[in-house]
DORO-350115 format. One record per residue (C-alpha): residue number from 1; x, y, z. Coordinates in steps of 0.001 Angstrom, whole numbers, plus 500000, padded with zeros to 6 digits. Example, Ala and Ser with C-alpha at 12.3 -4.5 7.8 and 13.67 -1.06 7.14 Angstrom:
2
<romar 1,<512300,495500,507800>>
<romar 2,<513670,498940,507140>>
# end
This chain:
81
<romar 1,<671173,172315,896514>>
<romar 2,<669014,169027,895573>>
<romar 3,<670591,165585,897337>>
<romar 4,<669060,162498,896388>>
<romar 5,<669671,158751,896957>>
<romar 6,<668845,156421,894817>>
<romar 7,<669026,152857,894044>>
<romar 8,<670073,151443,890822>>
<romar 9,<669323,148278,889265>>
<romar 10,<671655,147147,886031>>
<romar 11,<672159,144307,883662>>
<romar 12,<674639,142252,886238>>
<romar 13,<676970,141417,883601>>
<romar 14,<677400,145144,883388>>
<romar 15,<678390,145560,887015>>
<romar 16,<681917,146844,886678>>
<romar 17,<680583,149185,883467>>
<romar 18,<678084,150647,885415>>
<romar 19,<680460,151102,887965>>
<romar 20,<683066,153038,886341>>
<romar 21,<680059,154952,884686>>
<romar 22,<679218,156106,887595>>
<romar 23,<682269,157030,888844>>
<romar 24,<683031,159357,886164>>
<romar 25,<679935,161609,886874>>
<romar 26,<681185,164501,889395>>
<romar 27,<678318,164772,891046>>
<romar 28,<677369,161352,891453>>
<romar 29,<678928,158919,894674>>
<romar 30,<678476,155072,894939>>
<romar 31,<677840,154888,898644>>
<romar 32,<676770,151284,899087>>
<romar 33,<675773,148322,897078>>
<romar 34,<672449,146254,898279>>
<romar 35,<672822,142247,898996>>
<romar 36,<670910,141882,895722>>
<romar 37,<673631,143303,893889>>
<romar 38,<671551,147098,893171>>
<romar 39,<673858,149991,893587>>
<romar 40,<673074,152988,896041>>
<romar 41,<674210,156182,895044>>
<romar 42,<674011,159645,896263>>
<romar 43,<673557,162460,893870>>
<romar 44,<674139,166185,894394>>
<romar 45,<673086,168785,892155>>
<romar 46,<672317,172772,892136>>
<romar 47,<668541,172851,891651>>
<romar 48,<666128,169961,890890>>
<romar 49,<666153,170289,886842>>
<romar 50,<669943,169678,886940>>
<romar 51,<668989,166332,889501>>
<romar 52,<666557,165193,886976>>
<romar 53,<669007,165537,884078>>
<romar 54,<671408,163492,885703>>
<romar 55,<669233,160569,887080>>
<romar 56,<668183,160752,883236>>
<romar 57,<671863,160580,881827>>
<romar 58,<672370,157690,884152>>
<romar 59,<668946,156025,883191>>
<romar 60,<670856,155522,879874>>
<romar 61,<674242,154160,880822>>
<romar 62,<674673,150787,878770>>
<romar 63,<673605,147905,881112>>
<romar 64,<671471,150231,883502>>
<romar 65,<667850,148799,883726>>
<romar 66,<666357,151508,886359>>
<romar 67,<667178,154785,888914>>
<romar 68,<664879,154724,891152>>
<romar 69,<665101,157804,893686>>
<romar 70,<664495,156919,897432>>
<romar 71,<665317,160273,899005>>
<romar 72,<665267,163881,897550>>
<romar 73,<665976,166990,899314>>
<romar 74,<666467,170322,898457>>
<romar 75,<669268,171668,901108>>
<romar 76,<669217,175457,901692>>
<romar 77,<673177,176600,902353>>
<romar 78,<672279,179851,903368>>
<romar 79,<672279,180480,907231>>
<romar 80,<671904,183389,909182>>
<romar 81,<673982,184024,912539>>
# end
């Protein structure tokens, strides 16, 4: 599984847009938003093409200016006892 956080910046008029945007995407979780208004997000996806698609798809979200990952992660599920 890929996890990534990442931060994004939008038009602020947009805010509650972007918002709802956001909330719509399954895979996608608003976890925090920065003093400066940015929202952090959390993303979780299968494999790293599927991550990329998505921080893509929300690149183009009317009012979004930026996604810029801080944190990916590719999470292996699989343990053995």
């Amino acid at each position: 599984m890929a996890i990534s956080s990442a931060i994004i910046k939008f038009q602020p008029s947009e805010e509650a847009q972007v918002r709802e945007e956001l909330a719509a995407l399954p895979t996608v979780s608003v976890e925090a938003q920065a003093p400066n208004g940015d929202f952090v997000v959390v993303v979780e996806e299968p494999d790293l093409d599927k991550m990329q698609s998505t921080c893509l798809a929300i690149s183009k979200l009317p009012g979004v200016l930026s996604v810029d990952p801080s944190y990916v992660t590719m999470a292996d599920e699989t343990h053995d006892n």
